[in-house]
C-alpha positions as CSV (number, residue, x, y, z in Angstrom):
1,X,147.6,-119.6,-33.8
2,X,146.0,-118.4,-37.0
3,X,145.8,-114.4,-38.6
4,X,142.6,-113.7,-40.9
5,X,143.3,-111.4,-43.5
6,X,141.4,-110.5,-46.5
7,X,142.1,-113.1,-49.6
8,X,144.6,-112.1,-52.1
9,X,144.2,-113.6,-56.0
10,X,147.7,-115.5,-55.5
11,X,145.8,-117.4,-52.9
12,X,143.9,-119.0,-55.1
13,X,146.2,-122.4,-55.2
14,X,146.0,-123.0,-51.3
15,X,142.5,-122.1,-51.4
16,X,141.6,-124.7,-54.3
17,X,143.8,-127.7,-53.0
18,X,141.6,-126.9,-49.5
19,X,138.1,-126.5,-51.7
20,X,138.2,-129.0,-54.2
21,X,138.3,-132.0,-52.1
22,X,135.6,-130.6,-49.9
23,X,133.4,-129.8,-53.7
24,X,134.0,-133.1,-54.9
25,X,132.9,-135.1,-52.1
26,X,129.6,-133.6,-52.5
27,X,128.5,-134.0,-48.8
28,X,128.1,-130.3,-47.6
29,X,127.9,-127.9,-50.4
30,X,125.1,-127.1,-52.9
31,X,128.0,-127.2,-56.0
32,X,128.2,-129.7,-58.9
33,X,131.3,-132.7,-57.5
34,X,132.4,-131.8,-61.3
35,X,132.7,-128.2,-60.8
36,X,135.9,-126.6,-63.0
37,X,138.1,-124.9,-61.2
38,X,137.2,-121.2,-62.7
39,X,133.8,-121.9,-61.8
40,X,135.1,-122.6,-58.0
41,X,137.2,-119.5,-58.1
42,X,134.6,-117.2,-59.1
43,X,132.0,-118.3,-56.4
44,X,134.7,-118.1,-53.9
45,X,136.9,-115.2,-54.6
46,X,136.0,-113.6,-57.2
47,X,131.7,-113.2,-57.0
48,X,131.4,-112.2,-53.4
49,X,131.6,-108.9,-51.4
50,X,134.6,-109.8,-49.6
51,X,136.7,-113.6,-49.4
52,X,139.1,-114.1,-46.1
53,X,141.8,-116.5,-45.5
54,X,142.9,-118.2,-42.2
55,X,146.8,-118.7,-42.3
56,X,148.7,-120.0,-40.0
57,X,150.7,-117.4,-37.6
58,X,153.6,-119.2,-37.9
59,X,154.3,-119.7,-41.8
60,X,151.7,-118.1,-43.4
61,X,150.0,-121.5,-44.7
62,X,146.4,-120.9,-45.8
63,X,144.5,-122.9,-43.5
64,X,141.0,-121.8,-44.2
65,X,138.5,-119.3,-45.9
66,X,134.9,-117.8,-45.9
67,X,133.2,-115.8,-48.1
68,X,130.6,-113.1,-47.4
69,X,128.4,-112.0,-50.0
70,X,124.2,-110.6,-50.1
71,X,121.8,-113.5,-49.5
72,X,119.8,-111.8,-51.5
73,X,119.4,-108.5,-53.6
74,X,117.3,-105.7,-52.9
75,X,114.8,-105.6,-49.9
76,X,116.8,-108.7,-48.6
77,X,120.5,-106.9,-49.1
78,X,120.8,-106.4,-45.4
79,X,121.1,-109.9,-44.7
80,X,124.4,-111.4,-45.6
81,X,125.2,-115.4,-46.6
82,X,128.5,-116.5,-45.9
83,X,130.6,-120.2,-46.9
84,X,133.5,-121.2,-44.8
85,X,135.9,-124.5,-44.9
86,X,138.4,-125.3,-43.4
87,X,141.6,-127.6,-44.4
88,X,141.4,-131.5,-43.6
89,X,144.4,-131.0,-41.4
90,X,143.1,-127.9,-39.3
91,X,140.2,-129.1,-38.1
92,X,139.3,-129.4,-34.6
93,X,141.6,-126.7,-34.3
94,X,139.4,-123.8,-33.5
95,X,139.8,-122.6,-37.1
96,X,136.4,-122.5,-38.2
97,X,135.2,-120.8,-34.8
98,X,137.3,-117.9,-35.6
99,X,136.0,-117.4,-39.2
100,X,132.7,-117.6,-38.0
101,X,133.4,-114.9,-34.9
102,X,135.2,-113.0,-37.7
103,X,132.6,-112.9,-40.3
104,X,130.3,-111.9,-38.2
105,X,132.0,-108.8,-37.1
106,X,132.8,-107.8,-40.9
107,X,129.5,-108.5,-42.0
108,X,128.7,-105.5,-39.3
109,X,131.2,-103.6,-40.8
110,X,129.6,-103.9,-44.0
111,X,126.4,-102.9,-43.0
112,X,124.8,-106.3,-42.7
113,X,122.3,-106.6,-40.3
114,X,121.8,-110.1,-40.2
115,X,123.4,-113.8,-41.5
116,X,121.7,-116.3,-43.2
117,X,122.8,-119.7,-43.7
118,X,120.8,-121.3,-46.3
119,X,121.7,-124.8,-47.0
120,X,123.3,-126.3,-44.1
121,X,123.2,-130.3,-44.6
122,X,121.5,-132.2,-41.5
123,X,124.5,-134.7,-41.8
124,X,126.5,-132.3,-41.0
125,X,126.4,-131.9,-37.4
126,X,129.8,-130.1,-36.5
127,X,129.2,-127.3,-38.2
128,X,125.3,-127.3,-37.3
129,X,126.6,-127.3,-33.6
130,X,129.1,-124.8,-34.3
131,X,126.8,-122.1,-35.5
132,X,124.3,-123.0,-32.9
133,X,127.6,-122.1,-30.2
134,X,127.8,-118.8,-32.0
135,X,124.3,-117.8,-31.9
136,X,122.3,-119.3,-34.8
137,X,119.1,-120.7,-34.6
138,X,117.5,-123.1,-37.0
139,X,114.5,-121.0,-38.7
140,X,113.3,-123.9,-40.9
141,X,113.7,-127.4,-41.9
142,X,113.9,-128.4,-45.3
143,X,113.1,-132.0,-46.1
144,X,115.2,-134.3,-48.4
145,X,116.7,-131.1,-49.9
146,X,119.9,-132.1,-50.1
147,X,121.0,-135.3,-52.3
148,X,124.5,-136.5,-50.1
149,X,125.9,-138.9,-52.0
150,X,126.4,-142.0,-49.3
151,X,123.0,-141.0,-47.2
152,X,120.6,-140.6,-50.5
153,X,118.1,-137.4,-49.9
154,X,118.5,-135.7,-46.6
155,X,117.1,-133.1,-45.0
156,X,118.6,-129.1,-45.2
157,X,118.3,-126.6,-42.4
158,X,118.0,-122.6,-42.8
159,X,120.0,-121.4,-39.6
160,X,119.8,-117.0,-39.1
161,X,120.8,-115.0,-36.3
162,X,120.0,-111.1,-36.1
163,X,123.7,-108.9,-36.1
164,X,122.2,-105.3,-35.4
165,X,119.2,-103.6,-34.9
């Protein structure tokens, strides 16, 4: 069982030891593999509107995290852009499913009216069927946008769903 609570600074080490290896391996996020560690933090804690953890119910371990912040500013502030990831050994756990349910009802709360995803990696298929299962639909293809490091160029989707009218 897992509790989401907003991220606290002192997170920061669980959150890094989860992020790095996921940033270095270069295979699902749009980040340099040599990114410094300050450069990590501020993208996910410290630039966005609000940062969550998932911890574990039992002893409070950080198990997980999204981010929620403005796809874009002005006339395109009411859509929202989220980044989630979940530790190596809490997958296939149900984690990920929760952040996603859970963002989605913050990004409400904040006024969002919509979610935009806008670099999900074709090779990655759990998460692609994940957000599919909550409601996201693919609004465009992007070909060979993404350079994975074992598969060459592959191709990027856009995935949106509508929150509120």
């Amino acid at each position: 069982m897992i509790a989401i609570r907003r991220a606290k600074a002192d997170d920061w080490p669980a959150l890094w030891s989860i992020i790095e290896p996921v940033f270095r391996a270069g295979e699902t996020y749009a980040v340099a593999v040599d990114i410094e560690e300050a450069d990590a933090r501020a993208l996910w804690l410290d630039k966005p509107v609000a940062t969550f953890v998932a911890v574990n119910a039992a002893d409070g371990a950080v198990v997980g995290s999204y981010f929620l912040k403005f796809n874009q500013p002005g006339g395109g502030n009411h859509v929202c852009n989220c980044g989630y990831i979940v530790d190596r050994d809490a997958r296939g756990r149900g984690v990920a499913s929760a952040l996603c349910e859970h963002s989605q009802r913050e990004a409400i709360a904040l006024g969002f009216r919509a979610m935009q995803y806008n670099l999900v990696v074709a090779t990655n298929t759990g998460a692609i069927r994940l957000w599919q299962r909550h409601g996201f639909e693919i609004a465009g293809r992007l070909p060979g946008a993404f350079r994975h490091p074992t598969e060459g160029e592959v191709d990027a989707l856009v995935m949106y769903k509508r929150l509120a009218d």
